[in-house]
C-alpha positions as CSV (number, residue, x, y, z in Angstrom):
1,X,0.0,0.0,0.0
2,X,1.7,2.9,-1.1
3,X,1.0,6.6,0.6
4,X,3.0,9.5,1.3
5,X,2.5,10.9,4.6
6,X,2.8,14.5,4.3
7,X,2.2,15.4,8.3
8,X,2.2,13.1,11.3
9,X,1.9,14.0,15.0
10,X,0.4,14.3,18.0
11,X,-2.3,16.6,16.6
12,X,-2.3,15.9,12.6
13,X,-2.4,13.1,10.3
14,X,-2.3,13.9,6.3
15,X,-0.7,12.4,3.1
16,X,-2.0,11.1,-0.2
17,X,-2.6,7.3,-1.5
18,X,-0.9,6.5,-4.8
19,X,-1.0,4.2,-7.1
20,X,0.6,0.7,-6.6
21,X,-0.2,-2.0,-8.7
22,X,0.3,-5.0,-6.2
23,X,-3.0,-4.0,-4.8
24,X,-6.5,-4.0,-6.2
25,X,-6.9,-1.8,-9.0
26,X,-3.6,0.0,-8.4
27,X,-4.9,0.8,-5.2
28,X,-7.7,3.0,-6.8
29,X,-9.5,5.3,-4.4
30,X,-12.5,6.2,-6.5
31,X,-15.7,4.4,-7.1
32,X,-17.5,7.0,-9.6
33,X,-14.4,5.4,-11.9
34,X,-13.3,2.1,-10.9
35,X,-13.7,-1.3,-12.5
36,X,-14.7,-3.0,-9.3
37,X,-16.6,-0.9,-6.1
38,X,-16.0,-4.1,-4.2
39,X,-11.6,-3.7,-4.7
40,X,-12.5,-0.2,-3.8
41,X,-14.0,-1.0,-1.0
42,X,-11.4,-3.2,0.1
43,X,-8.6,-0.3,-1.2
44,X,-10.5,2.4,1.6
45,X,-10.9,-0.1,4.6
46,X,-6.8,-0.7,3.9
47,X,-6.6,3.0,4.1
48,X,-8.9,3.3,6.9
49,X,-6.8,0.8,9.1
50,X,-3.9,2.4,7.8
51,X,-5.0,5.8,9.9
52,X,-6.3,4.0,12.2
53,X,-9.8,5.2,11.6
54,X,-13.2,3.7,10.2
55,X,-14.9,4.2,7.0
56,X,-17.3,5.7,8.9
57,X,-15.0,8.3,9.7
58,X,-14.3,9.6,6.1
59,X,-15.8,12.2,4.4
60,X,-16.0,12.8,0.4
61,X,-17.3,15.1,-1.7
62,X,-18.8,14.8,-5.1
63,X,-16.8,17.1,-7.2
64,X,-17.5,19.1,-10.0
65,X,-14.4,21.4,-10.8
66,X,-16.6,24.0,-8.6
67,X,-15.6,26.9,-6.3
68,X,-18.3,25.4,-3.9
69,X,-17.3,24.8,-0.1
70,X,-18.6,22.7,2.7
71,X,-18.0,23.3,6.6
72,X,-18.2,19.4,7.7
73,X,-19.6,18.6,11.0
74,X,-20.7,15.6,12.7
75,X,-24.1,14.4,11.1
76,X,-21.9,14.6,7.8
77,X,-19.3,12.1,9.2
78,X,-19.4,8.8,6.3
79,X,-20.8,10.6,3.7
80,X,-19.4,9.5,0.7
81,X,-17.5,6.4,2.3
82,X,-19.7,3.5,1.1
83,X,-21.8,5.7,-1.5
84,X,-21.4,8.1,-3.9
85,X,-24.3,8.7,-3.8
86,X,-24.4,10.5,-0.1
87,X,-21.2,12.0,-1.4
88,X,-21.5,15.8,-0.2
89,X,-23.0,17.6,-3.6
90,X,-21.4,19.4,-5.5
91,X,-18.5,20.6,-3.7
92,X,-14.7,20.7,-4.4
93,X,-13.4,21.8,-0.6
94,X,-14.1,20.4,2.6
95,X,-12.9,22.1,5.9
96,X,-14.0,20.9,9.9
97,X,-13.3,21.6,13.5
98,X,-14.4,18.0,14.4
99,X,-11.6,15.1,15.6
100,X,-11.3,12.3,14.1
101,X,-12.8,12.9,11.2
102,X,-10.9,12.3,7.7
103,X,-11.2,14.5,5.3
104,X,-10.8,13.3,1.6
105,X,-10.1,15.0,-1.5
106,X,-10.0,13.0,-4.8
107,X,-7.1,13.7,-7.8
108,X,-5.9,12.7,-11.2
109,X,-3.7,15.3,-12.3
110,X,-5.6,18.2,-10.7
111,X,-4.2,19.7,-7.6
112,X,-4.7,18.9,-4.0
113,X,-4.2,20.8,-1.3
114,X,-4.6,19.6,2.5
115,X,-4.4,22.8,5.4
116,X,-4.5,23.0,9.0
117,X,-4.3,25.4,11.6
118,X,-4.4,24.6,15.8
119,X,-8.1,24.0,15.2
120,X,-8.9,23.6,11.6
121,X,-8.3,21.4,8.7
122,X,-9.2,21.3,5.3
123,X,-8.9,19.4,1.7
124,X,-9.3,21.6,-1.4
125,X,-9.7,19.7,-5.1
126,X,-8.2,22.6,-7.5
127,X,-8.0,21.4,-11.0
128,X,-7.1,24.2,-13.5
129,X,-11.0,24.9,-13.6
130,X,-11.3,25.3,-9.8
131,X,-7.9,27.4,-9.9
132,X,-9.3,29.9,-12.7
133,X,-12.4,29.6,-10.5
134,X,-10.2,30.9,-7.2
135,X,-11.5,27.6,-5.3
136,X,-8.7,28.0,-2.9
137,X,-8.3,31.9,-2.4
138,X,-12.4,32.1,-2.3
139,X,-12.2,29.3,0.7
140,X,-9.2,31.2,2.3
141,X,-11.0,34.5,2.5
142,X,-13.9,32.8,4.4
143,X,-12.0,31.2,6.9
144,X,-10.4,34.6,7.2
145,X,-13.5,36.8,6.9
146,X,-16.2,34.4,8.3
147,X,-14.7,32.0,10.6
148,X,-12.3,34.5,11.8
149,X,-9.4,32.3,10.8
150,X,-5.7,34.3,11.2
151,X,-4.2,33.2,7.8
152,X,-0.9,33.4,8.8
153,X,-1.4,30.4,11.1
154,X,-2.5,27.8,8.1
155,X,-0.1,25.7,7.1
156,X,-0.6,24.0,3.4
157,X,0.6,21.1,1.9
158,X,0.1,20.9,-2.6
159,X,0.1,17.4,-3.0
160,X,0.8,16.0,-6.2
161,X,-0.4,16.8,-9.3
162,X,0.6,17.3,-13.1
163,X,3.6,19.3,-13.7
164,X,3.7,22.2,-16.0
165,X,5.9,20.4,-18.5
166,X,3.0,17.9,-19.2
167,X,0.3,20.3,-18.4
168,X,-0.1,21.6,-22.5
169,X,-3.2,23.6,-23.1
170,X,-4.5,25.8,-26.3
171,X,-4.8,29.4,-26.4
172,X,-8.4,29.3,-24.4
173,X,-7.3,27.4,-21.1
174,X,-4.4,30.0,-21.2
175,X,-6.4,33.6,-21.5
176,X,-8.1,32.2,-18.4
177,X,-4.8,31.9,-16.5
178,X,-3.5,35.3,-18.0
179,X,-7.1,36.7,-16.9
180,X,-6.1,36.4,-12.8
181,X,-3.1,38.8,-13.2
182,X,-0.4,36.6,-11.1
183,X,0.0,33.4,-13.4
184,X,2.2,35.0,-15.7
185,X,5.5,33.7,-14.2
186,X,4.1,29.8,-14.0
187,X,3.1,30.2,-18.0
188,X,5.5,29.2,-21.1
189,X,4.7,29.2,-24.8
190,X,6.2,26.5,-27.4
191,X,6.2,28.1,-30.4
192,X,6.7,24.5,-32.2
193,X,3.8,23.3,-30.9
194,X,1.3,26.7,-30.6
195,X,0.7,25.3,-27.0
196,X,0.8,26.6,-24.1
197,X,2.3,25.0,-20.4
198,X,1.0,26.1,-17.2
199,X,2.1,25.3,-13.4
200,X,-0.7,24.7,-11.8
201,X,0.8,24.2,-8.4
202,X,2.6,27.2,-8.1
203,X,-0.2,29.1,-9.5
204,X,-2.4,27.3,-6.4
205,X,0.9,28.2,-3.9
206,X,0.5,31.8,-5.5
207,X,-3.0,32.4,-4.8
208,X,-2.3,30.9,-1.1
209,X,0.5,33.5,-0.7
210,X,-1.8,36.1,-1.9
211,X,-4.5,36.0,1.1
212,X,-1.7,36.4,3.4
213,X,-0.4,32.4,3.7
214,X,3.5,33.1,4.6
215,X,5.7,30.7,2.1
216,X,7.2,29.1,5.2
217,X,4.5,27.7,5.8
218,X,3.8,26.2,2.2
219,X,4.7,23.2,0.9
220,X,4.9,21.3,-2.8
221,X,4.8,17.6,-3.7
222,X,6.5,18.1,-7.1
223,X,5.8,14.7,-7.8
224,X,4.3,14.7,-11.6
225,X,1.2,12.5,-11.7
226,X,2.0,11.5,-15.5
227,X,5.4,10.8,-15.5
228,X,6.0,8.8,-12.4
229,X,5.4,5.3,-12.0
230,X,3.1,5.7,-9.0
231,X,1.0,8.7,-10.2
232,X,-2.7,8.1,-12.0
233,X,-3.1,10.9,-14.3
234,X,-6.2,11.5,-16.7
235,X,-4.3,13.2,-18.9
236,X,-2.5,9.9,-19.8
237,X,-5.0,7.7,-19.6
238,X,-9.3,8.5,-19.6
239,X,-9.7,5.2,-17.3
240,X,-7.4,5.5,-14.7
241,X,-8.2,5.6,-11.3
242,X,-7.9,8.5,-8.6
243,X,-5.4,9.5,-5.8
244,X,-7.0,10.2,-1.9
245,X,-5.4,13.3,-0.1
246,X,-7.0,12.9,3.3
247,X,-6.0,14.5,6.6
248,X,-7.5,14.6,10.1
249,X,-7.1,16.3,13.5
250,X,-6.4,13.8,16.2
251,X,-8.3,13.2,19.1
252,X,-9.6,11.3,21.5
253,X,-12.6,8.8,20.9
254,X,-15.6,8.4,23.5
């Protein structure tokens, strides 16, 4: 079972599954695209052990490349888990106050990024839709504005994700980019092949510096989704499976 654990100790657990092809389904996370829910199943109670948690404890969302948000509590924990179906709708970032409750964000190429403060965590699914869309600045300025969240305290973690040599896009998907003002320096033209090839991590990381996120406390999986071995990436291949980034706030169970 192969996952990277990005943060683990005596308050925070987080880190991301990848793929590994001695387990069911390269250890696929995803039932809306998976051959078998059943090895699914059996790929999230693995991870679920893993942590040291139930499936009852995870929480999904069904994405839709939104800016949409969702403040999880406790009547939401195992939503998702076993269903899609009672996946929380339409919604690409999930943040909570609640213990021992895992948060899950699902990725093929797009960009994850797991956050947490003394009290706080959060999962935010930013593919280049949600990053034209501001999915992660919008949810930042919330915290900041509505749950009175000091910015400066959030730590972030950009898990990973397609890199910017194998993220080629036509003249559209870039004017979208150029359109926020700050992606200019994570954008390159190949005049051989009239495409363009955007970072979209470190446009993410940009828009995280940009509500008032200190770079200290930011950090990037460079990892490339399509080129390594242990990456699932869309881009490469329409059926593969998906990546979990997950993290919870530890603490202790009735």
């Amino acid at each position: 079972m192969k996952t990277i654990i990005y943060q683990d100790n005596e308050h925070i657990l987080s880190g991301m599954t990848m793929k590994d092809c001695k387990e069911k389904e390269s250890f696929n996370m995803a039932l809306h695209a998976c051959i078998s829910p059943e090895y699914v199943m059996n790929n999230r109670k693995l991870l679920a052990g893993y942590l040291q948690s139930t499936l009852e404890d995870f929480v999904f969302a069904d994405q839709t490349h939104s800016a949409n948000f969702h403040r999880v509590i406790q009547t939401d924990r195992g939503k998702g888990a076993t269903d899609q179906k009672t996946a929380i709708r339409d919604t690409d970032a999930l943040y909570t106050y609640e213990t021992n409750i895992v948060l899950c964000s699902m990725t093929a190429d797009c960009v994850p990024v797991i956050f947490y403060t003394d009290d706080l965590i959060g999962v935010i699914h930013s593919g280049w839709q949600g990053t034209v869309k501001e999915i992660t600045s919008t949810l930042f300025i919330h915290l900041q504005e509505v749950e009175k969240c000091d910015v400066r305290k959030i730590h972030v973690q950009i898990g990973a994700a397609l890199s910017q040599k194998k993220f080629e896009v036509d003249e559209d998907v870039y004017k979208k980019f150029a359109a926020l003002g700050y992606a200019d320096d994570f954008i390159t033209y190949n005049a051989a092949t009239n495409k363009y090839h955007i970072d979209n991590q470190l446009t993410v990381k940009r828009q995280c510096e940009l509500v008032g996120i200190p770079e200290a406390n930011i950090t990037v999986d460079r990892t490339c989704t399509f080129q390594s071995p242990d990456g699932f990436s869309y881009r490469q291949d329409r059926l593969t499976g998906r990546h979990v980034s997950f993290i919870k706030r530890k603490g202790c169970k009735p």
